[in-house]
N, C-alpha and C positions, 0 to 999 in steps of 0.2 A: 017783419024786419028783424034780424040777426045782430047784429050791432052797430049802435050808434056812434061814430066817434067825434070824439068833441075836441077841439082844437083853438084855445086862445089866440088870438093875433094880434100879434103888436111893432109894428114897423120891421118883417118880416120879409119882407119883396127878393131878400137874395134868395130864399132857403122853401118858401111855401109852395113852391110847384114841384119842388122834389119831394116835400111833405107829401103835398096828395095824392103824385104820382105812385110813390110807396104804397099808399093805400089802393089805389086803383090796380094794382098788381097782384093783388091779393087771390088767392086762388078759390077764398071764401068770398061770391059774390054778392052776397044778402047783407048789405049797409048801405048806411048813411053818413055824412058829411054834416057837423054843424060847426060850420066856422065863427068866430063869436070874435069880428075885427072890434079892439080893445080903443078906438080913436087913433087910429094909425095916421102919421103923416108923411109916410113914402107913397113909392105904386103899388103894395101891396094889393090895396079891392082893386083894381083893375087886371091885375092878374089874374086872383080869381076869380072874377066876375068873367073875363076870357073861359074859364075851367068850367063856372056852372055852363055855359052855352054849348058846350063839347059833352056833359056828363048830367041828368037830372041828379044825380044822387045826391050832388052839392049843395050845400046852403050856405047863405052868407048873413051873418044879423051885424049890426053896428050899433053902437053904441058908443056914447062918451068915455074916454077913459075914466078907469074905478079897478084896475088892477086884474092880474092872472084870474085870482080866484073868483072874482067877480063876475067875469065872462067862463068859465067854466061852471058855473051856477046857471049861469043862463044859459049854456049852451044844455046841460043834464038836464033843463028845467020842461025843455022844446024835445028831446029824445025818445024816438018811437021805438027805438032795438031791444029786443034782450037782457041783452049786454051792453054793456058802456066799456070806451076802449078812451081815455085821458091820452092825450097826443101834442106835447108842445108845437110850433112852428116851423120847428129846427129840426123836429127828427124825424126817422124813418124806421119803418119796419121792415121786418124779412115777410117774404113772399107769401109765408105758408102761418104766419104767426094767427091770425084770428080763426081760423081752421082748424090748427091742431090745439088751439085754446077753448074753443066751443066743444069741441068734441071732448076732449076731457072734462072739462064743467059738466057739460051734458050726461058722460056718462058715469060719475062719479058723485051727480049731484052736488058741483060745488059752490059756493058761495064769492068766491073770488080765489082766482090764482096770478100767479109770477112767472115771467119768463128769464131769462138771463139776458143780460143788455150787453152791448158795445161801445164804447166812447171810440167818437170820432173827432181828431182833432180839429182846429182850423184849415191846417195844411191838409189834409183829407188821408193825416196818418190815422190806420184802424187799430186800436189797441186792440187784444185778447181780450175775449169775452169776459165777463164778468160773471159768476155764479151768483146771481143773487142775495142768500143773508149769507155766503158762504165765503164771501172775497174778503179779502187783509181789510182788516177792521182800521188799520192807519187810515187805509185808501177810503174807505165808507165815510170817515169824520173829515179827512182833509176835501174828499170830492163833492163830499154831496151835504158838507154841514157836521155841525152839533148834533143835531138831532140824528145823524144815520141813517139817511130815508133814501130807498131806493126809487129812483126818480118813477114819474108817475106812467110812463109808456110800458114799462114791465109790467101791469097789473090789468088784469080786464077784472069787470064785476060784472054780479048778478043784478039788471035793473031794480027786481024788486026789491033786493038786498039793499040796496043803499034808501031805494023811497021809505023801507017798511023803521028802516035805523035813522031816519031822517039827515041823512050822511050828508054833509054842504063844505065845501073850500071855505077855509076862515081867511 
């Protein structure tokens, strides 16, 4: 397996079929799906649960609510890939992202890299890419926090990277 992507769910039912459709489009076939529904009380697991029957690659765990980081622990914890690809419920990737991300790790031997991201609004306006640490540092603190953290769908890692650092969501 190539990459594992792990994906939180939390009352999600507009947005998680375009989530996984995103990743089903992927031109890198070798992953997996671990969706880790957070105590949802939409249609959400019926949705996907519709998705695993169309797709093996899919998994669905449940669990009571205990927050993001708590189902992304468990989703990394269950993870057969490579790589680990962090993927909220809301977003989407481009087509070619864990392909031309694999290949560069792979051949670069790297430990984890970034892509540049898009914010899409509600209205389904697409703002200009974002360069990664490279965007207006206003926009880093007002978008994404104090902290300046570029959201976690830019980032793939090395599986062992994170087991061998003992790396877990707080």
């Amino acid at each position: 397996m190539k990459v594992s992507i792990v994906i939180p769910c939390y009352n999600a039912a507009p947005y998680i079929k375009t989530t996984i459709s995103s990743i089903q489009q992927q031109t890198l076939s070798e992953w997996e799906i671990i969706i880790v529904d957070d105590g949802s009380t939409d249609n959400c697991v019926e949705i996907i649960q519709k998705l695993i029957a169309q797709d093996n690659r899919i998994r669905l765990i449940q669990k009571d609510n205990g927050g993001s980081a708590s189902a992304r622990n468990l989703g990394l914890s269950l993870a057969q890939g490579d790589y680990i690809q962090f993927l909220d419920a809301d977003d989407t990737i481009a087509p070619d992202k864990l392909a031309r991300q694999t290949a560069l790790m792979d051949r670069d031997n790297l430990d984890i890299s970034y892509t540049d991201f898009r914010i899409v609004d509600a209205d389904g306006t697409t703002l200009p890419p974002l360069k990664g640490y490279t965007f207006n540092l206003n926009k880093l603190f007002v978008g994404w926090g104090p902290l300046g953290t570029i959201p976690p769908h830019a980032f793939l890692y090395k599986h062992d990277f994170i087991k061998e650092n003992h790396i877990l969501f707080t």
